[in-house]
C-alpha positions, -999 to 999 in steps of 0.1 A, spaced: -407 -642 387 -386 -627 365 -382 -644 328 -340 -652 326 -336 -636 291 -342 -606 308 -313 -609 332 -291 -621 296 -299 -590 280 -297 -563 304 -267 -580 318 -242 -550 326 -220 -546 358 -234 -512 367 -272 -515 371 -284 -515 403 -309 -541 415 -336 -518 416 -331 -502 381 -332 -538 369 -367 -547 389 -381 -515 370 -362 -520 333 -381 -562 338 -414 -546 350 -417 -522 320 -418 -552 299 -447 -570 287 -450 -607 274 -460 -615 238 -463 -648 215 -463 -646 178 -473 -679 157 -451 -692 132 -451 -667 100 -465 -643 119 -450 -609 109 -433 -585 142 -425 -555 118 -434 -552 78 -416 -529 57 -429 -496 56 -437 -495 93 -427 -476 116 -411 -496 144 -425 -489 178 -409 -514 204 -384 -539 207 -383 -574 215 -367 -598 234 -369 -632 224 -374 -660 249 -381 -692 227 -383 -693 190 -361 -680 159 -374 -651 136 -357 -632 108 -355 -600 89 -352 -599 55 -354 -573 25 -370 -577 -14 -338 -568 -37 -343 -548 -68 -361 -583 -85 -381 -585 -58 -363 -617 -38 -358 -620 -5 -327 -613 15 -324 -626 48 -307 -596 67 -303 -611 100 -313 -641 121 -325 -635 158 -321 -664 187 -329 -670 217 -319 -642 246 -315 -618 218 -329 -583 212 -354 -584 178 -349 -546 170 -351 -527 134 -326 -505 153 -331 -473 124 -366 -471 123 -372 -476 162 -347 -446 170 -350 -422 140 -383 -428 137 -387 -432 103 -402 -463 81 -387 -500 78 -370 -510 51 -369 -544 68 -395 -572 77 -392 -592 110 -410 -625 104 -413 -657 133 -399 -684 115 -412 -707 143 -437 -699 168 -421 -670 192 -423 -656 228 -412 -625 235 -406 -599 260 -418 -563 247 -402 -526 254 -423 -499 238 -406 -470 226 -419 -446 251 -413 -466 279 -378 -471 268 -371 -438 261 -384 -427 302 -358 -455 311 -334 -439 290 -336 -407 300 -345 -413 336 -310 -440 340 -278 -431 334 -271 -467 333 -299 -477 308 -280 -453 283 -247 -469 293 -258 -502 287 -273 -489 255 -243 -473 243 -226 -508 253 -253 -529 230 -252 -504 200 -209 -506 200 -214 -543 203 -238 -545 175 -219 -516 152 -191 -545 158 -211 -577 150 -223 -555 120 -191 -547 106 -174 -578 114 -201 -596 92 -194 -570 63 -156 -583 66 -162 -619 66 -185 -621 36 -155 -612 15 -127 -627 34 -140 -658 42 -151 -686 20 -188 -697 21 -182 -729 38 -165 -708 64 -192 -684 67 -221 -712 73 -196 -731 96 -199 -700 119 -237 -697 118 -241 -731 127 -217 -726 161 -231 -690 167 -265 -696 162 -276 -736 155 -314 -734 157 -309 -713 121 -300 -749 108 -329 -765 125 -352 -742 115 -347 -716 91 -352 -726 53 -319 -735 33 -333 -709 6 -333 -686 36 -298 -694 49 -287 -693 16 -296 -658 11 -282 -650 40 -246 -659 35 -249 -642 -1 -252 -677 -23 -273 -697 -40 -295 -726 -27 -273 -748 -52 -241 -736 -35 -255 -742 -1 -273 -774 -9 -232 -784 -23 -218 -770 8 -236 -796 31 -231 -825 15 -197 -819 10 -197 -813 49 -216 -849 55 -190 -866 35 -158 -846 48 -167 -835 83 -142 -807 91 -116 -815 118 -126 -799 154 
């Protein structure tokens, strides 16, 4: 049976039904516990995930050694340290499982037989990367012209197990504040809900 975060990721109009049966079959299924770490910095990355059920993060030590949270990954989204896996070279990053996490694996190898084997598989990877390069910058954008409120109003809609789960020191560092602005930000959402 094939797992449906599969079909949500490698979701693209031009694979044929048998390109998708080999692209699922190529991938393997993994758990990771809660604080369990999927890539540490240093590393070279060696396969990407797909994540069925849970919520992980990457983050990176700043120069005083705190943690930055870089990213947040969800459900039916591809856990990737996208510069390591494809130059090859070490992580700056760590991917940590913020809750317990199952995953669908692609090893690098494999992906890169699929790759070169599928003119569609490096369609649909052109496709992800553009979409990503977009997400990216659009985030660059936003953290300067959008307020802060703003900025966790969107992660909440985009990606609300973050707010279940994640710490607020976490969230915090992700939206580029401190856990005093954040902890201010919520309250002040409790008391004035904003209109929908």
């Amino acid at each position: 049976m094939t797992s449906s975060v599969l079909q949500v990721a490698y979701e693209f109009p031009f694979f044929l039904d048998e390109e998708l049966d080999e692209i699922f079959r190529a991938h393997q299924k993994v758990t990771f516990r809660k604080g369990e770490l999927i890539l540490r910095e240093g590393k070279t990355a060696n396969e990407y995930f797909i994540l069925e059920n849970g919520l992980a993060r990457s983050f990176v030590n700043d120069f005083n050694g705190n943690e930055v949270t870089t990213n947040f990954f969800t459900e039916n989204e591809i856990i990737i340290e996208v510069s390591s896996l494809f130059q090859r070279i070490p992580s700056q990053e760590n991917i940590v499982c913020i809750t317990g996490c199952e995953c669908w694996k692609l090893d690098f190898e494999t992906f890169q037989e699929l790759f070169h084997k599928m003119p569609n598989m490096r369609e649909w990877g052109r496709a992800w990367m553009s979409q990503q390069l977009f997400l990216g910058k659009q985030r660059s954008v936003e953290m300067f012209t959008q307020s802060a409120t703003r900025r966790y109003l969107n992660l909440l809609e985009q990606k609300p197990q973050v707010a279940r789960y994640a710490p607020l020191k976490q969230i915090a560092s992700y939206l580029g504040i401190t856990d005093t602005s954040l902890s201010r930000i919520r309250k002040e959402l409790v008391s004035h809900p904003p209109k929908i």
